[in-house]
Steps between C-alpha positions, in 0.01 A plus 500: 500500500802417720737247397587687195888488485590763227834745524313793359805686367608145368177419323496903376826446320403185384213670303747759369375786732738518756477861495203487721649265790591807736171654433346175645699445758426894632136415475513156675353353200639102630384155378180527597383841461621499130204285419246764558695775286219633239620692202402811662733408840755459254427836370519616814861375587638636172444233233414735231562316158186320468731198365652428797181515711341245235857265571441506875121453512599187305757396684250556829252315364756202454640505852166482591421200318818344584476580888327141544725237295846691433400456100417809322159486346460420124416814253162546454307346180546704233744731594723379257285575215407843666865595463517380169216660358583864669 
């Protein structure tokens, strides 16, 4: 869990949602906290557009894969073809 070194209002801009890093910040949502956000905790802090929550569950899920190496995780079979078929 610790160890995570992650600027949240850097790594929310970097996803194009920078709108949301002083919402974060006045919830104490830091490096490590932010990988226990659910969709509905999002809810909670104001992340309505169901987009965005999908964006940063993603982007979650790949800190948390990347927490042990530094490398971000590869994309998960098939989800190429999943977005090319919807």
């Amino acid at each position: 869990m610790a160890g995570l070194d992650v600027d949240i209002g850097a790594w929310l801009e970097g996803l194009g949602l920078a709108e949301y890093a002083q919402v974060f910040a006045d919830n104490h949502i830091d490096a490590d906290l932010v990988r226990t956000l659910s969709a509905e905790d999002l809810k909670e802090l104001g992340v309505a557009s169901l987009g965005h929550r999908k964006k940063l569950l993603d982007a979650i899920a790949r800190l948390d894969g990347a927490e042990g190496d530094g490398v971000a995780p590869s994309p998960a079979p098939g989800a190429a073809a999943t977005a090319m078929e919807g």
